[in-house]
BALOBA-1460 file (C-alpha; in Angstrom, 3 decimals):
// residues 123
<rec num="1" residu="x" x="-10.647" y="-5.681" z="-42.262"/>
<rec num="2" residu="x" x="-9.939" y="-2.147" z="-40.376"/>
<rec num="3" residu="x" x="-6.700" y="-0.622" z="-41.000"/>
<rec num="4" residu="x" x="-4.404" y="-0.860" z="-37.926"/>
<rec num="5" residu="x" x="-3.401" y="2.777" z="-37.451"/>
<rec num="6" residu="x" x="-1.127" y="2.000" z="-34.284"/>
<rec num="7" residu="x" x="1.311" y="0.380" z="-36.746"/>
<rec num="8" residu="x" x="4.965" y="1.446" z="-36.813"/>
<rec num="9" residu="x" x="6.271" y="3.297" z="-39.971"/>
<rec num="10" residu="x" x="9.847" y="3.546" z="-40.300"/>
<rec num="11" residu="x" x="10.851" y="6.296" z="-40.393"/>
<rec num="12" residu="x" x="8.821" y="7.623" z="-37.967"/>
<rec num="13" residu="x" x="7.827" y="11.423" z="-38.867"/>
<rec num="14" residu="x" x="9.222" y="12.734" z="-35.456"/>
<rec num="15" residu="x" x="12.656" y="10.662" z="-35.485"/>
<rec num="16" residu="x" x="14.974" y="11.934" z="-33.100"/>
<rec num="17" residu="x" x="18.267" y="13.435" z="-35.294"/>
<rec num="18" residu="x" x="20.839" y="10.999" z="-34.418"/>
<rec num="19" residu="x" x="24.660" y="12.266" z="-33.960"/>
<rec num="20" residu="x" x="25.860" y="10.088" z="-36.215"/>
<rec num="21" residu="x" x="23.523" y="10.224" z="-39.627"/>
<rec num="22" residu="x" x="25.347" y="12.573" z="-41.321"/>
<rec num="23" residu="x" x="27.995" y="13.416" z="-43.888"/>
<rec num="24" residu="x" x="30.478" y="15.985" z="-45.107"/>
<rec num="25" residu="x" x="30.948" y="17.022" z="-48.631"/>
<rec num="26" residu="x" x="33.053" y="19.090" z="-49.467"/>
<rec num="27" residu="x" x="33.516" y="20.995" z="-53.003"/>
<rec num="28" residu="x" x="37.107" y="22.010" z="-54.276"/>
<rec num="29" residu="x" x="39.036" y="19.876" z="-51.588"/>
<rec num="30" residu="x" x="39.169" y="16.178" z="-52.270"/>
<rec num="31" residu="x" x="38.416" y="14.487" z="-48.951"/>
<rec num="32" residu="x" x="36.449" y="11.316" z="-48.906"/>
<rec num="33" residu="x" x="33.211" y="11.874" z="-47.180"/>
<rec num="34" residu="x" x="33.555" y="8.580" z="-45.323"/>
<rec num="35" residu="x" x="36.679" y="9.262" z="-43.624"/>
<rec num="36" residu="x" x="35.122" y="11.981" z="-41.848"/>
<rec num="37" residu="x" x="35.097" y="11.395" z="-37.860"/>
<rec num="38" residu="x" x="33.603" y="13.730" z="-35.689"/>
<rec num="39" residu="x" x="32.517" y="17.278" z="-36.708"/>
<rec num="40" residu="x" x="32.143" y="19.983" z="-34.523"/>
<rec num="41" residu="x" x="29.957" y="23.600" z="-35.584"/>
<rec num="42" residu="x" x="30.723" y="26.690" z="-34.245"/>
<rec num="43" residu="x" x="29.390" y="29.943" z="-34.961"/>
<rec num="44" residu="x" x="32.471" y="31.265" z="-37.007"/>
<rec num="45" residu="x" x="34.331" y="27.563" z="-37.288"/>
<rec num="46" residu="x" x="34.440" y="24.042" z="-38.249"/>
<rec num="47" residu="x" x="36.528" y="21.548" z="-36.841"/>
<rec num="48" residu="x" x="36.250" y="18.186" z="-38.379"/>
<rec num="49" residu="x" x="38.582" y="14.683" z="-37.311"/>
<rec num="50" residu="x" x="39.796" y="12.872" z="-40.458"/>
<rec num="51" residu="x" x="40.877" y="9.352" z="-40.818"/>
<rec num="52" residu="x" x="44.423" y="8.465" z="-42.347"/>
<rec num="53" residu="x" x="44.080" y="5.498" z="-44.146"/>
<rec num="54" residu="x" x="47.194" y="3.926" z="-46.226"/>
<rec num="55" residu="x" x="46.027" y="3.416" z="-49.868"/>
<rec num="56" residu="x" x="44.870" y="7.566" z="-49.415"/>
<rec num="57" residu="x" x="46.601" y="10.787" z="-49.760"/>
<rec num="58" residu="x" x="47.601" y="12.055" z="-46.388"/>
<rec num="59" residu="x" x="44.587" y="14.931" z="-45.102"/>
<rec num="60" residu="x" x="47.921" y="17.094" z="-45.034"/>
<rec num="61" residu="x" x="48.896" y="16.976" z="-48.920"/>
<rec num="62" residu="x" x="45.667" y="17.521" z="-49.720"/>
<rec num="63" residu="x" x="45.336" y="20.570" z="-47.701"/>
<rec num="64" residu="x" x="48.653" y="21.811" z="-48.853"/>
<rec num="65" residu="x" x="47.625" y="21.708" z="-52.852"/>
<rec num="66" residu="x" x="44.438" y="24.204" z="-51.936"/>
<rec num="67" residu="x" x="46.755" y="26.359" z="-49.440"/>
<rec num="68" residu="x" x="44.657" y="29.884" z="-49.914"/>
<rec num="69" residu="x" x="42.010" y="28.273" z="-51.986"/>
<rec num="70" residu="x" x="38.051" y="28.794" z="-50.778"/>
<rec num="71" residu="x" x="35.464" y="26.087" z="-51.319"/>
<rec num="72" residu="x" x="31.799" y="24.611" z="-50.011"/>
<rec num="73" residu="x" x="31.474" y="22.277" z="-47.362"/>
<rec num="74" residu="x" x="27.978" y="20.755" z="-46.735"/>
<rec num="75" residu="x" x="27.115" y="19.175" z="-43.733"/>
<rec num="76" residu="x" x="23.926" y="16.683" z="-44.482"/>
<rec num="77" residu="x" x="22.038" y="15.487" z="-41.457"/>
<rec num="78" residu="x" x="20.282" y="12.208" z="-42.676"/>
<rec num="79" residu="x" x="17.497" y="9.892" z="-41.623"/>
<rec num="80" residu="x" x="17.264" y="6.213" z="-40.778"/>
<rec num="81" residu="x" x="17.107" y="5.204" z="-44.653"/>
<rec num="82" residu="x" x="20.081" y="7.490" z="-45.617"/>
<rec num="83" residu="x" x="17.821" y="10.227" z="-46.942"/>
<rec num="84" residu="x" x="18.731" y="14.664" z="-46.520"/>
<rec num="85" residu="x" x="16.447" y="15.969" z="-43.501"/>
<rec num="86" residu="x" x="18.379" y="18.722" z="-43.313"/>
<rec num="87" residu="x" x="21.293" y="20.573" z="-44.743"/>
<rec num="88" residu="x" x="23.747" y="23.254" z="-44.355"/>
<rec num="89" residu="x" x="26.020" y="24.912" z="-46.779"/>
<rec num="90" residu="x" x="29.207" y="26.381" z="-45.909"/>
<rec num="91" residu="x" x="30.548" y="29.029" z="-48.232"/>
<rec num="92" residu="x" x="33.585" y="30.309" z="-48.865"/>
<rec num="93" residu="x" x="35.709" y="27.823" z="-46.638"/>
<rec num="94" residu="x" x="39.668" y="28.624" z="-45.915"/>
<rec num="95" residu="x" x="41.702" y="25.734" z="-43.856"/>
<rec num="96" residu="x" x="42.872" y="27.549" z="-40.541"/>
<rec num="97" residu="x" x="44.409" y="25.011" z="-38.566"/>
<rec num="98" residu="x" x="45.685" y="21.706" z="-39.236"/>
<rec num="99" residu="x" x="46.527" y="19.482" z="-36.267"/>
<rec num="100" residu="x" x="48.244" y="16.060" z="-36.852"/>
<rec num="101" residu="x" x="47.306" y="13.355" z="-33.996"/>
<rec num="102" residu="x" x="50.063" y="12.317" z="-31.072"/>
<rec num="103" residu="x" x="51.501" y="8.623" z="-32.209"/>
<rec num="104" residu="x" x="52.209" y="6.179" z="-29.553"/>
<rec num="105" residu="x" x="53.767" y="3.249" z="-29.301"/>
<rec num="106" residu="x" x="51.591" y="1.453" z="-26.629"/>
<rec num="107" residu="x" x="48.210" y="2.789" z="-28.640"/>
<rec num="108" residu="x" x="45.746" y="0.936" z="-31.066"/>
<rec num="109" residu="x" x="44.262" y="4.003" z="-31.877"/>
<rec num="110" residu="x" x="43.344" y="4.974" z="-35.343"/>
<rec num="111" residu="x" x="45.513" y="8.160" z="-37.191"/>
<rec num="112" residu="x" x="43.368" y="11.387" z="-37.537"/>
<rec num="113" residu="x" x="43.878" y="14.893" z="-38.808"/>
<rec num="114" residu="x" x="41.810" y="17.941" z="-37.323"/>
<rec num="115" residu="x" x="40.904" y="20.396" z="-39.591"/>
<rec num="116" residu="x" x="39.431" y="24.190" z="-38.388"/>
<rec num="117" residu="x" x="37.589" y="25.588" z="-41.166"/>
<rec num="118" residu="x" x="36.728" y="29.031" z="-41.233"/>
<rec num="119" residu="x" x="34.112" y="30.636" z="-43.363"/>
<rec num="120" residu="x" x="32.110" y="33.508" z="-45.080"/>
<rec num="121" residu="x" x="28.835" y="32.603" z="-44.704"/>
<rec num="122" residu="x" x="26.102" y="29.555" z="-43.851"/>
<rec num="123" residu="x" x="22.996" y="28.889" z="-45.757"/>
């Protein structure tokens, strides 16, 4: 029997990068890497949206015990299966900003945090 060679392989070896396969780790600042929203690279920035969640210390405390204290971030851009395609290293990272969400009364909305991280360098 010939080998079918039109078969589909998962993952395939050109697989579009997909916005959301990725996570955030981040060394020196303890932040979940699941509560991590939305991230947003800039050339001299970060900005990342954080999820509040009850049982957690609030983004803000966390923030405030490494006030003036550098660490990593690494941003991992995954395939299908979970697996590093690629990966970049933030070093040297300083919390700029911190912006607490608007509440409202009339919205369902979940409670985030943005973060603007600024940094020495990117490997």
């Amino acid at each position: 029997m010939k080998e079918n060679t039109n078969a589909i392989k998962a993952p395939f070896e050109y697989e579009p990068m997909r916005q959301k396969r990725f996570v955030v780790e981040f060394d020196g600042l303890d932040i979940q890497s699941w509560r991590i929203q939305t991230v947003i690279r800039d050339k001299n920035k970060i900005t990342l949206k954080i999820l509040e969640l009850i049982a957690f210390k609030d983004t803000i405390d966390i923030v405030s015990e490494h006030h003036h204290k550098k660490f990593n971030t690494t941003i991992a851009f995954l395939d299908p299966t979970g697996v590093t395609v690629r990966e970049y290293t933030y070093i040297g990272c300083l919390v700029k900003k911190v912006v607490l969400c608007k509440l409202d009364m009339s919205s369902d909305d979940l409670i985030t945090t943005d973060l603007e991280i600024i940094f020495d360098k990117c490997k």
